[in-house]
N, CA, C and O atoms as a MOPAC input file, in Angstrom:
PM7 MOZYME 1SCF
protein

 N      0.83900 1    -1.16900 1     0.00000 1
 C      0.00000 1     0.00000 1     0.00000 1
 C      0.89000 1     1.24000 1     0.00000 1
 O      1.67600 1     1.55100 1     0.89600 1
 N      0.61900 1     2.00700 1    -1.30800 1
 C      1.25400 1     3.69500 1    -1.19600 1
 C      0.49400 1     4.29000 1    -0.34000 1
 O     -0.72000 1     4.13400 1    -0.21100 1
 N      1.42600 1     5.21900 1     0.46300 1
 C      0.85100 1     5.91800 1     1.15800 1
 C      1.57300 1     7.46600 1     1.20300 1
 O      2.75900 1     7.68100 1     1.45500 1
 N      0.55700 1     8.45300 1     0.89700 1
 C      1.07900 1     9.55800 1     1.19600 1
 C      0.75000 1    10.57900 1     2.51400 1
 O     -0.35500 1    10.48500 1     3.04900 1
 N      1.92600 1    11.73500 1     3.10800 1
 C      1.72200 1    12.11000 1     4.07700 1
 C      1.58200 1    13.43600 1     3.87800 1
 O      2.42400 1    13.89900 1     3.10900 1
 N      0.54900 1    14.44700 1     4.45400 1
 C      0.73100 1    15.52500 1     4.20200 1
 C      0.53400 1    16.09900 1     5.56800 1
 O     -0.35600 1    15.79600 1     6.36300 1
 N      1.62400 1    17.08900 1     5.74600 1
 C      0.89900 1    17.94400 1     7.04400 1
 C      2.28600 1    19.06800 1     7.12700 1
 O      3.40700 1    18.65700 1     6.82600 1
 N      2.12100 1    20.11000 1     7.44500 1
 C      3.27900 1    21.46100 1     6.95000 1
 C      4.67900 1    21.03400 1     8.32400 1
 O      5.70900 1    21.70700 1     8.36400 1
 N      4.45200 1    19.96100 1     9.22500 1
 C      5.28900 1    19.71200 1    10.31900 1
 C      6.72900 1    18.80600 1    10.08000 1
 O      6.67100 1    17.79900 1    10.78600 1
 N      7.67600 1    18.85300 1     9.49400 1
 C      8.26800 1    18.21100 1     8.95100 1
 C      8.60100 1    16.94500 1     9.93600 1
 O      8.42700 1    15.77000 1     9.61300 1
 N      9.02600 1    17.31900 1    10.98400 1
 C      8.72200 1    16.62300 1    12.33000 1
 C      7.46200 1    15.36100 1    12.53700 1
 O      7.52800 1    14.25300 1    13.06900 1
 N      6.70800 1    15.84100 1    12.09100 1
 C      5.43800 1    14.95900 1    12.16400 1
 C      5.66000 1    14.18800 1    10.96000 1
 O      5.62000 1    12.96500 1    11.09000 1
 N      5.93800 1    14.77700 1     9.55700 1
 C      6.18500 1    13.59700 1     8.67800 1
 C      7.05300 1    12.43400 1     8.81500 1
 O      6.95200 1    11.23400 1     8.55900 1
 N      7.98300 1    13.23800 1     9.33200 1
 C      9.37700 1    12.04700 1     9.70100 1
 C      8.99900 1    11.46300 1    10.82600 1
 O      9.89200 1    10.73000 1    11.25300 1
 N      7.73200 1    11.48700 1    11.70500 1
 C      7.27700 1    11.25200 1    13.21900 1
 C      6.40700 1     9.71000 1    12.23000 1
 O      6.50300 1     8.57200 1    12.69000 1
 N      5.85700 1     9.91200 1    11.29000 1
 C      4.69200 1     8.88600 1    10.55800 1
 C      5.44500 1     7.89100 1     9.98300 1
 O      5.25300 1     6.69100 1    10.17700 1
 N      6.40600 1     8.42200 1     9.18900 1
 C      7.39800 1     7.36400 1     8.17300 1
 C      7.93100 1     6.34500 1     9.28200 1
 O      7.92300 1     5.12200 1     9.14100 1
 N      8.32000 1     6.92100 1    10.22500 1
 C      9.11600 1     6.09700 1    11.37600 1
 C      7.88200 1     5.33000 1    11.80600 1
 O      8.29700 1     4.22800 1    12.16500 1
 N      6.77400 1     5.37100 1    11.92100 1
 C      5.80500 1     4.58200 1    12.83000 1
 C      5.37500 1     3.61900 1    11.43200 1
 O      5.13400 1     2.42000 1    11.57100 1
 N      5.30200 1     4.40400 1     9.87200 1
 C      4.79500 1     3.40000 1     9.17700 1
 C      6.03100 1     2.33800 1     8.68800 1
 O      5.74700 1     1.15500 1     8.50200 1
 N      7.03000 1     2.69200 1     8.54700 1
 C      8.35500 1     1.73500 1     8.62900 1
 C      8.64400 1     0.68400 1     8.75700 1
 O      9.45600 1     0.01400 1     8.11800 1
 N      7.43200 1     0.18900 1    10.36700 1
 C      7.58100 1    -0.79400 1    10.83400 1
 C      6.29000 1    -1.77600 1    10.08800 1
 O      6.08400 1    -2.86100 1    10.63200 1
 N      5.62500 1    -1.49100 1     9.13800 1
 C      4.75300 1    -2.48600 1     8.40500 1
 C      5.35300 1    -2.81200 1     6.98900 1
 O      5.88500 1    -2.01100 1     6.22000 1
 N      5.21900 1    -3.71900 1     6.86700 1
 C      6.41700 1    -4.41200 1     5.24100 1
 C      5.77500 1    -3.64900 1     4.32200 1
 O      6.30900 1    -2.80300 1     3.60500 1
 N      3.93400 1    -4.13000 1     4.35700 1
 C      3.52700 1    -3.82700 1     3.47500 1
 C      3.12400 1    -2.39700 1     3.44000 1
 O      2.00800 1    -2.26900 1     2.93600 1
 N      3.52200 1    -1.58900 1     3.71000 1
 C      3.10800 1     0.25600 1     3.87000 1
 C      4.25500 1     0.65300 1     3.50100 1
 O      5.26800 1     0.38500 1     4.14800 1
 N      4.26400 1     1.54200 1     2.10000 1
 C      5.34300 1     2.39800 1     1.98500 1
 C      4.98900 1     3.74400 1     1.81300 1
 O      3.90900 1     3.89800 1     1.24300 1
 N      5.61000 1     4.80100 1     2.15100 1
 C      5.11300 1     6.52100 1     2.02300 1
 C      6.03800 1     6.68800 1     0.66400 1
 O      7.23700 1     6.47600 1     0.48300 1
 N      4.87900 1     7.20300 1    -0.31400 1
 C      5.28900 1     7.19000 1    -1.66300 1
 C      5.33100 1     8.61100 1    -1.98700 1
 O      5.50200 1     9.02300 1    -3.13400 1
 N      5.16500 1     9.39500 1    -0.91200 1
 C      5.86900 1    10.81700 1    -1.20100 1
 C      5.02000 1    11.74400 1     0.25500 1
 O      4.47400 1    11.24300 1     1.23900 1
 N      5.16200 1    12.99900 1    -0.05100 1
 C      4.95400 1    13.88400 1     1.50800 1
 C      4.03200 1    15.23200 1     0.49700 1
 O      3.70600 1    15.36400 1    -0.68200 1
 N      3.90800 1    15.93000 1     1.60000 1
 C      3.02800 1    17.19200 1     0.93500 1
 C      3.21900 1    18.33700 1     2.42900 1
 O      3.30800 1    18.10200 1     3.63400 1
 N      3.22300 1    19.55000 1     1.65900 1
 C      3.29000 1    20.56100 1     3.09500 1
 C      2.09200 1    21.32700 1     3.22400 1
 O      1.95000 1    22.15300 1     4.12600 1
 N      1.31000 1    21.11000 1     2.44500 1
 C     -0.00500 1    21.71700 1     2.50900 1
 C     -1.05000 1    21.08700 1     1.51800 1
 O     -0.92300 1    20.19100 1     0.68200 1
 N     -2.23200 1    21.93200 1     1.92800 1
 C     -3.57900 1    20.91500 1     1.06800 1
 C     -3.41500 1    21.06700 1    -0.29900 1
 O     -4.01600 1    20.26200 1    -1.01000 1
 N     -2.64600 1    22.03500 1    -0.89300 1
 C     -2.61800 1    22.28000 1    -2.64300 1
 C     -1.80500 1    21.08500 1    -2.97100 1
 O     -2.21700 1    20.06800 1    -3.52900 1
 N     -0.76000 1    21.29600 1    -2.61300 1
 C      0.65800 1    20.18500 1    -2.75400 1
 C     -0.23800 1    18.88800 1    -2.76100 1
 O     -0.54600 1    18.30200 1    -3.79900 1
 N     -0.67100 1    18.45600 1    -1.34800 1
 C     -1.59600 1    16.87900 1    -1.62500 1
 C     -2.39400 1    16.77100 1    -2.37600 1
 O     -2.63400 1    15.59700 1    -2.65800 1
 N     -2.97900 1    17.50900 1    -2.88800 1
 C     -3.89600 1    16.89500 1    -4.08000 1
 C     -3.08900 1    16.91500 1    -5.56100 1
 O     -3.21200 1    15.94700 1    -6.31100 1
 N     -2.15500 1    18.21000 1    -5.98700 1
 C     -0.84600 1    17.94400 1    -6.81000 1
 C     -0.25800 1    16.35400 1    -7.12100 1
 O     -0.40300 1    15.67300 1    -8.13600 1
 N      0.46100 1    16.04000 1    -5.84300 1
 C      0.74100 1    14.73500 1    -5.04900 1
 C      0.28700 1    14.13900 1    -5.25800 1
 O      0.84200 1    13.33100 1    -6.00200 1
 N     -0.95800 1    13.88800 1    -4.93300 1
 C     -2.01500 1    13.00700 1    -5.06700 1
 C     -2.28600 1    12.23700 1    -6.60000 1
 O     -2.15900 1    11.08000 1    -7.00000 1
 N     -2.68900 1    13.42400 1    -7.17000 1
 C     -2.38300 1    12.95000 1    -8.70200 1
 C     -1.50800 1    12.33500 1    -9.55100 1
 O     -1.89200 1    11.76800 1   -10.57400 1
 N      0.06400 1    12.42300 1    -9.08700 1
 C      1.03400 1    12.48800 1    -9.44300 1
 C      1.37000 1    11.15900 1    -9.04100 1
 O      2.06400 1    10.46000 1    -9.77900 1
 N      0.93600 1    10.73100 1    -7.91300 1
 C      1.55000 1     9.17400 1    -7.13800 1
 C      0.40300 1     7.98400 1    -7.15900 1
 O      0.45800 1     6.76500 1    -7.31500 1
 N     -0.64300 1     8.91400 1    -6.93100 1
 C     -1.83600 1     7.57000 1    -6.83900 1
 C     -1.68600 1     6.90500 1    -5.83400 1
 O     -1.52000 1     5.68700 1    -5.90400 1
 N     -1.71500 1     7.58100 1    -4.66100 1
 C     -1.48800 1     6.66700 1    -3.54500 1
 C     -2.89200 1     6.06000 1    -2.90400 1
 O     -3.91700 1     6.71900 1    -3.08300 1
 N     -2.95700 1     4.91200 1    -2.21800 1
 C     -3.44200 1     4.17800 1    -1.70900 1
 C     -4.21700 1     4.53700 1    -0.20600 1
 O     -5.19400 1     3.94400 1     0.25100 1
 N     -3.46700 1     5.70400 1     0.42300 1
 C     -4.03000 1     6.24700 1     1.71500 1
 C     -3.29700 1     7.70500 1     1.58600 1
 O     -2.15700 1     7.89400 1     1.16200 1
 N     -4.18800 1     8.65100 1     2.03500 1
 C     -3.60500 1     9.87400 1     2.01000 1
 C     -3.57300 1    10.17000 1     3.67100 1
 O     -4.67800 1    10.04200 1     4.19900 1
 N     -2.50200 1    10.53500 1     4.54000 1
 C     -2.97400 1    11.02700 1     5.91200 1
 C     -2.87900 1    12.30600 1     5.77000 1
 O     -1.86400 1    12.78600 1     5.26300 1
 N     -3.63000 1    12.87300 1     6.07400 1
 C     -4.07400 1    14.38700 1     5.72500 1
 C     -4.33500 1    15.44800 1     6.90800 1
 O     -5.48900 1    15.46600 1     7.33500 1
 N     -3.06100 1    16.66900 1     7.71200 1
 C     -3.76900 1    17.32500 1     8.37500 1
 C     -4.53300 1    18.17100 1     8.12900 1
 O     -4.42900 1    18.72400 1     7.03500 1
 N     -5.67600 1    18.61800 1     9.14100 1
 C     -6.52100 1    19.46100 1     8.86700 1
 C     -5.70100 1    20.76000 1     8.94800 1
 O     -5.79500 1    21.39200 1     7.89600 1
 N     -4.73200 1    21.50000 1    10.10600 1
 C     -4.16300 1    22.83400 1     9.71000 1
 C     -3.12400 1    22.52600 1     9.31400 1
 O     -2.26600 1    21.76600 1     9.76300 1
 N     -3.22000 1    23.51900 1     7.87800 1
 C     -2.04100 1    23.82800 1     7.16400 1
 C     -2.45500 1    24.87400 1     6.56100 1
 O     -3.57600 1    25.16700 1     6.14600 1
 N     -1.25700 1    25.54400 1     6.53400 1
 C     -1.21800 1    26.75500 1     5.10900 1
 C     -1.46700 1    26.77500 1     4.25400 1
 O     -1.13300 1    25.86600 1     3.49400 1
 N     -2.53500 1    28.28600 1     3.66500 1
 C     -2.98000 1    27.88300 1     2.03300 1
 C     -4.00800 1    27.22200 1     2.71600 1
 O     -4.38700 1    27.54100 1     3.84300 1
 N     -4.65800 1    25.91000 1     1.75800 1
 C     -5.66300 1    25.44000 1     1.65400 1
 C     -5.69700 1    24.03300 1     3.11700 1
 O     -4.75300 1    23.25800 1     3.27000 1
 N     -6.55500 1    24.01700 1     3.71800 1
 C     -6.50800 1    23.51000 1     4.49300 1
 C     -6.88700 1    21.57100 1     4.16400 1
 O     -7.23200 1    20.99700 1     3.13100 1
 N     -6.59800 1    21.01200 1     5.66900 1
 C     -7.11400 1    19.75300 1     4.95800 1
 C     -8.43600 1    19.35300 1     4.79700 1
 O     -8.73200 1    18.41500 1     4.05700 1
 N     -9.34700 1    20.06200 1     5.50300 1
 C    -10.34400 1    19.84900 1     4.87900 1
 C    -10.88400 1    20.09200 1     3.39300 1
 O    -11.36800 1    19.27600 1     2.60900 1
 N    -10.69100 1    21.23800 1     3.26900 1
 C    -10.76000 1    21.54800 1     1.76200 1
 C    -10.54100 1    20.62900 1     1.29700 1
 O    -11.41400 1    19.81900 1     0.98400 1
 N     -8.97700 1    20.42400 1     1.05500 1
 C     -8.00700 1    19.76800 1     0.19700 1
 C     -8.84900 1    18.09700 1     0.18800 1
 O     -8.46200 1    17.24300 1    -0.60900 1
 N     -9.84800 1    17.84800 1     1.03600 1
 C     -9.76400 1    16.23200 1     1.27800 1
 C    -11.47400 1    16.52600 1     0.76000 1
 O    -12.10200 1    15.49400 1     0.52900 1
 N    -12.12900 1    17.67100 1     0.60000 1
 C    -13.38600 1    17.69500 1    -0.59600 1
 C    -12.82800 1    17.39100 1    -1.68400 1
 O    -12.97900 1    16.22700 1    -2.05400 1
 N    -12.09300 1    18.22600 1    -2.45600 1
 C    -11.37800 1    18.02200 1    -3.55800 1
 C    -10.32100 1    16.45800 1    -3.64500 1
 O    -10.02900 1    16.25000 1    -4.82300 1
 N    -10.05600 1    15.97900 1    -3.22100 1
 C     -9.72200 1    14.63500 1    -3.21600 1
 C    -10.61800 1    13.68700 1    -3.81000 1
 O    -10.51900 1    13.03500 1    -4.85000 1
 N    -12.03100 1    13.77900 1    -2.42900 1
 C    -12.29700 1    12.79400 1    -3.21500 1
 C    -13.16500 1    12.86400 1    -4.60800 1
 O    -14.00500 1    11.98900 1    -4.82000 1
 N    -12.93900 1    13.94800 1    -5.57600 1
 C    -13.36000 1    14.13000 1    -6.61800 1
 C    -12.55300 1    13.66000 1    -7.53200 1
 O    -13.01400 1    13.30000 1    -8.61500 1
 N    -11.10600 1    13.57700 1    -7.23500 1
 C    -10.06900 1    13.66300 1    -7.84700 1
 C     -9.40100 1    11.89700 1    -7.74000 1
 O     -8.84600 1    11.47400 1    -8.75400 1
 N     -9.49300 1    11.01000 1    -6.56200 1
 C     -8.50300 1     9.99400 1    -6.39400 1
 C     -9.60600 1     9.23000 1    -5.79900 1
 O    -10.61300 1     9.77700 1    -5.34700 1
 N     -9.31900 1     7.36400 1    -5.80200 1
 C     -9.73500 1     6.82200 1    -5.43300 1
 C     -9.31300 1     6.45600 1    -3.68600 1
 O     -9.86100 1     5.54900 1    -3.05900 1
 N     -8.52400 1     7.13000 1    -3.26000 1
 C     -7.39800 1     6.75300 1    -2.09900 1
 C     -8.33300 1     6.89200 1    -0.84000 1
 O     -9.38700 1     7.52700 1    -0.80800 1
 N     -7.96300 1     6.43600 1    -0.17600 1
 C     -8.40300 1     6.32400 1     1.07500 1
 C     -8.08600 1     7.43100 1     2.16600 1
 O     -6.89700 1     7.35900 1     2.47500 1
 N     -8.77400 1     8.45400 1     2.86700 1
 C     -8.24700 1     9.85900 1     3.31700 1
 C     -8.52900 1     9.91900 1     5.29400 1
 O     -9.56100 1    10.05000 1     5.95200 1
 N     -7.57800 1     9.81000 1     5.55900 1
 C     -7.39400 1     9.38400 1     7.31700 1
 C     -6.86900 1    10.78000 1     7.24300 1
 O     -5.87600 1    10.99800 1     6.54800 1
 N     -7.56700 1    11.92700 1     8.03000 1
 C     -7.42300 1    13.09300 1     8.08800 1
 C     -6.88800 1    13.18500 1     9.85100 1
 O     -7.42800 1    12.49900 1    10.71900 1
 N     -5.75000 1    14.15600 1    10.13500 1
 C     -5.21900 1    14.49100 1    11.41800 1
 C     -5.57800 1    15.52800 1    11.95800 1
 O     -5.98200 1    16.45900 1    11.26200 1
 N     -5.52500 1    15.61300 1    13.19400 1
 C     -5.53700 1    16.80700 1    13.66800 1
 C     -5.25500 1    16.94800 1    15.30900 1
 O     -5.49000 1    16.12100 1    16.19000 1
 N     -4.79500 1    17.99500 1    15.39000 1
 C     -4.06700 1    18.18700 1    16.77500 1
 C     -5.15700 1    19.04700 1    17.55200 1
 O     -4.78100 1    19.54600 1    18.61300 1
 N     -6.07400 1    19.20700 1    17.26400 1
 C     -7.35400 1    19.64300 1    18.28400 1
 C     -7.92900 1    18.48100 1    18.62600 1
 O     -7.22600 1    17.47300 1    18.55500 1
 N     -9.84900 1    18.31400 1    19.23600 1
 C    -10.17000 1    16.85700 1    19.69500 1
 C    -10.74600 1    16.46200 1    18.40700 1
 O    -11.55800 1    17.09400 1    17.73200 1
 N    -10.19600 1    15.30000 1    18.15900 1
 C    -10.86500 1    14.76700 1    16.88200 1
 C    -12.47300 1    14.39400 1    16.82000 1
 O    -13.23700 1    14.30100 1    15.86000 1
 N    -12.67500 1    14.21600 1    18.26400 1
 C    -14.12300 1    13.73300 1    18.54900 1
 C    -15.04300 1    14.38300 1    17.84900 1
 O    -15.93000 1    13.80600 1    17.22000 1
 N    -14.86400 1    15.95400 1    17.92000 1
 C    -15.17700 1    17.36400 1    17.40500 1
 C    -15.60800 1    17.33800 1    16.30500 1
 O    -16.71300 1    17.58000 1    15.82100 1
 N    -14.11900 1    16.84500 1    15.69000 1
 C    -13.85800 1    17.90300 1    14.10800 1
 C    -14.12000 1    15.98800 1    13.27100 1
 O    -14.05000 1    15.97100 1    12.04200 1
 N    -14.31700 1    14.97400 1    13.79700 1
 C    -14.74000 1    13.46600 1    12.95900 1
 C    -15.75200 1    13.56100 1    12.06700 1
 O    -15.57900 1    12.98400 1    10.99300 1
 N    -17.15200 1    14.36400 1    12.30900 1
 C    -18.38700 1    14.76800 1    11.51300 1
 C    -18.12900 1    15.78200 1    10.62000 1
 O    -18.84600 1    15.96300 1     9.63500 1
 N    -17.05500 1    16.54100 1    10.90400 1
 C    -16.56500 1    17.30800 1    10.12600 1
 C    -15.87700 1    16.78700 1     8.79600 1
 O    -16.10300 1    16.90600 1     7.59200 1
 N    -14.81000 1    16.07100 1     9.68500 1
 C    -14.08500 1    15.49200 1     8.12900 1
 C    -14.98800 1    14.08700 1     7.50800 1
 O    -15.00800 1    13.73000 1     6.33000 1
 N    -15.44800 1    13.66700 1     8.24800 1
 C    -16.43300 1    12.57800 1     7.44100 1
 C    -17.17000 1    13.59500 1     6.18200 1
 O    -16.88500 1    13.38000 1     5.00400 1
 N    -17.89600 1    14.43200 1     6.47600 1
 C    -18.60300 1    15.42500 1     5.65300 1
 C    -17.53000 1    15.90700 1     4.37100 1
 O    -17.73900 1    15.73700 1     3.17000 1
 N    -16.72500 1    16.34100 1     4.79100 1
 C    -15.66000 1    16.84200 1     3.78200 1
 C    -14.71000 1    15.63300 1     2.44500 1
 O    -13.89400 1    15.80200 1     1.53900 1
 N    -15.60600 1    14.21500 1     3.19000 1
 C    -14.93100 1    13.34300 1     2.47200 1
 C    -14.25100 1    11.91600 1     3.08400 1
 O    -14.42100 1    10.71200 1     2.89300 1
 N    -13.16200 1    12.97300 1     4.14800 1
 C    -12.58200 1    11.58400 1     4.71500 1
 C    -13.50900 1    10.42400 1     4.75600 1
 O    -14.70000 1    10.19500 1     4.54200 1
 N    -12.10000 1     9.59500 1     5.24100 1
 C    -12.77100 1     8.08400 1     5.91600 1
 C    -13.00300 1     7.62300 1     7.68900 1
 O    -13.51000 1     6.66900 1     8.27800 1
 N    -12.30300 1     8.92000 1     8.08700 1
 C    -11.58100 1     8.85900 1     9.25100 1
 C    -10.89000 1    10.20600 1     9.61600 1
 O    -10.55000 1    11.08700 1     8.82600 1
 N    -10.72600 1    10.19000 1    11.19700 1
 C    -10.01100 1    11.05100 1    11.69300 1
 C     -9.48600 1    10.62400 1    12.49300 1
 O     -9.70000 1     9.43200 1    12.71100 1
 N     -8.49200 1    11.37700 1    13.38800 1
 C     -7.15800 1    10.82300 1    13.73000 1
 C     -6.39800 1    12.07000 1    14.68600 1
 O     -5.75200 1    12.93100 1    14.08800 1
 N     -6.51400 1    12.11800 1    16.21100 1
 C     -6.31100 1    12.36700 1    17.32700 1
 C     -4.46100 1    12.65600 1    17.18600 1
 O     -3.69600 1    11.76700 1    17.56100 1
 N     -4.01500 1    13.75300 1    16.71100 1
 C     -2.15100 1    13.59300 1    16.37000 1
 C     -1.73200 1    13.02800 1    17.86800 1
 O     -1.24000 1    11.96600 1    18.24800 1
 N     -1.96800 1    13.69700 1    18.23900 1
 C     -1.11200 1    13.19200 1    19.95900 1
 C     -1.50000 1    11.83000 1    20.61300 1
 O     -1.54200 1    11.72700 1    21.83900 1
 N     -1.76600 1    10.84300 1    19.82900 1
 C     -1.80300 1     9.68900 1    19.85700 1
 C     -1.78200 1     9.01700 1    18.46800 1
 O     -2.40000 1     7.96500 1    18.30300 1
 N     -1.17500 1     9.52000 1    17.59100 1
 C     -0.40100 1     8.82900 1    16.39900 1
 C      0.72400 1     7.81500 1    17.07500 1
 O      0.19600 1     6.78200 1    16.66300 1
 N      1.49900 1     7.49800 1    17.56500 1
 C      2.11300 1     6.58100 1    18.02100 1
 C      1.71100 1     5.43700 1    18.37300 1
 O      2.31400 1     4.46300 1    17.92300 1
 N      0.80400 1     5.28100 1    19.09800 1
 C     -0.83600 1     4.23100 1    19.94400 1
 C     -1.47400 1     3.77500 1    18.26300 1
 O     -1.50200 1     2.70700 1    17.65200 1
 N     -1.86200 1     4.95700 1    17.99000 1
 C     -3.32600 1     4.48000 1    17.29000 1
 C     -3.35900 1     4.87700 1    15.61200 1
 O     -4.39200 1     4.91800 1    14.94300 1
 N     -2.31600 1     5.08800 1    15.23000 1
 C     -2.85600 1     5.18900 1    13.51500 1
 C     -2.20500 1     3.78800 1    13.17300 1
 O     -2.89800 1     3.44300 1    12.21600 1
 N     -1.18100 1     2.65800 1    13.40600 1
 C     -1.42800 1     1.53400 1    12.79900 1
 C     -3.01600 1     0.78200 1    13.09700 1
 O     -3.70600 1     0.04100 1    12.39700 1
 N     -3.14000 1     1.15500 1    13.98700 1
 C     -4.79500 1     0.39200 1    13.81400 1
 C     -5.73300 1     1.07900 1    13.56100 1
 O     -6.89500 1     0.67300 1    13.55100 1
 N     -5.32300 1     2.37400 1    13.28500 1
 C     -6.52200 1     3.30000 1    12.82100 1
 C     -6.49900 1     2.74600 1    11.32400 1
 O     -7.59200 1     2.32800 1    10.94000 1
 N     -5.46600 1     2.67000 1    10.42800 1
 C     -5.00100 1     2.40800 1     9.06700 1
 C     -5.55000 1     1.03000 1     8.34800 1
 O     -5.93900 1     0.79800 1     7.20300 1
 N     -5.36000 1    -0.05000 1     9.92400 1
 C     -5.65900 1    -1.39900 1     9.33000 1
 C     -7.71100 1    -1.06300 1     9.51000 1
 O     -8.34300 1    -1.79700 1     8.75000 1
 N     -8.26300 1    -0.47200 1    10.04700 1
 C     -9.38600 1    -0.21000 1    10.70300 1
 C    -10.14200 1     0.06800 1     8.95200 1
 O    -11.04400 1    -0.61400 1     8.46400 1
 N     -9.60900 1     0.97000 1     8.45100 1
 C     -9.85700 1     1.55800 1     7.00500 1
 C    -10.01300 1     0.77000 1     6.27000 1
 O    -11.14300 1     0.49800 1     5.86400 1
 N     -8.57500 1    -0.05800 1     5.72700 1
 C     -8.37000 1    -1.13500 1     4.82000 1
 C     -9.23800 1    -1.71000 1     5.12100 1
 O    -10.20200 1    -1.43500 1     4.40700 1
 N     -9.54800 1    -2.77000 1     6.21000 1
 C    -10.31100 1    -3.43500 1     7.02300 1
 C    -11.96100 1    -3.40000 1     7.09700 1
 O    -12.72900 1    -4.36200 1     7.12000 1
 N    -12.17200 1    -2.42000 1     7.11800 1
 C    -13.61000 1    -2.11500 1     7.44200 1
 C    -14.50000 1    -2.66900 1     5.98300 1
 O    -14.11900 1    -2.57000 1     4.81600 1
 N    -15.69000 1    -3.22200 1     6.45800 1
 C    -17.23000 1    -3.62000 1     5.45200 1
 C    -17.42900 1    -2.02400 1     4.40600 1
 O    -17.60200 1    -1.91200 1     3.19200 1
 N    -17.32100 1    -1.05100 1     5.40300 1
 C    -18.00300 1    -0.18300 1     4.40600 1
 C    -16.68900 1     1.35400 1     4.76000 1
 O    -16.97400 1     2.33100 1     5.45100 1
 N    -15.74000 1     1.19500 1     4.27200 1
 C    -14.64900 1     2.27900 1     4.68700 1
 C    -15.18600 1     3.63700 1     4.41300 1
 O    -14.73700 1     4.57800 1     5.06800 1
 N    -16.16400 1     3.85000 1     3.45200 1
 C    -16.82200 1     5.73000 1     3.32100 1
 C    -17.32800 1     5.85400 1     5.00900 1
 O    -17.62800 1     6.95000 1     5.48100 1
 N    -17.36600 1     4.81100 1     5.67900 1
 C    -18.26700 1     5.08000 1     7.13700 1
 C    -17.82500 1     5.08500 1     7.87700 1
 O    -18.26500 1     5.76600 1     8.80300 1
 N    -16.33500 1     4.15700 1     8.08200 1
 C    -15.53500 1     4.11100 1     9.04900 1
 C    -14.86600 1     5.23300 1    10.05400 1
 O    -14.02900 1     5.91200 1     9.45800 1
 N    -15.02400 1     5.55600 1    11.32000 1
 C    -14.37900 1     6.38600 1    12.29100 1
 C    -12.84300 1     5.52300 1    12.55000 1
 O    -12.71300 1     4.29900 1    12.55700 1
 N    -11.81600 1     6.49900 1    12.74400 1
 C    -10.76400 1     5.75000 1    12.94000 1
 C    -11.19500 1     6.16600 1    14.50800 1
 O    -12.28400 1     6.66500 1    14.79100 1
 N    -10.24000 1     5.89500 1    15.37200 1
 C    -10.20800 1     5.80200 1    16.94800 1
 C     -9.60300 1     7.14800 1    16.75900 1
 O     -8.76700 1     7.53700 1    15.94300 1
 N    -10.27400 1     7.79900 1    17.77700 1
 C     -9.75600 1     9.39300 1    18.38800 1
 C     -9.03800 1     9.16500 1    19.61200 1
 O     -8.57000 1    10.11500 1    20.24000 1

């Protein structure tokens, strides 16, 4: 599975690669620093899962993850460093598949990820906040 990462934290990208690293089958098939760039990206790689934060510069991830799914078949696990509990109806609405609690990316996006793949009906799926 390609997977791309977008979020303007370079820190946090290199924080994901290191956590996705440890699955054979997950590779990050490129990065993005904002919502224009990931959908650019997006096009360009065809990746398989997009993790997508919601703040970034320029176009945000929500936006950026309406326009996605017009654009890619990929699967869109959207981040965010506020409570995801919150902003989950939010990005479900905007597209995602999922949202995703940053300050527990370490814990919970390998099973938030397999949760996606995984799931009967993934347009419905909540990842764990």
């Amino acid at each position: 599975m390609q997977v791309l990462i977008a979020d303007d934290n370079a820190r946090v990208r290199q924080g994901i690669k290191s956590i996705l690293n440890g699955h054979e089958d997950w590779q990050v098939c490129g990065e993005a620093k904002d919502g224009q760039e990931a959908i650019d990206r997006a096009q360009e790689l065809h990746p398989d899962l997009i993790l997508l934060d919601i703040s970034m510069p320029g176009m945000n991830g929500l936006d950026a993850a309406r326009l996605l799914r017009k654009s890619t078949t990929a699967k869109i696990l959207v981040m965010s460093q506020h409570d995801a509990t919150v902003l989950t109806r939010r990005a479900l609405e905007a597209g995602a598949h999922g949202c995703l609690d940053k300050s527990r990316l370490s814990t919970d996006l390998l099973s938030a990820i397999a949760a996606l793949l995984e799931g009967p009906n993934p347009s419905s799926t909540k990842a764990p906040a």
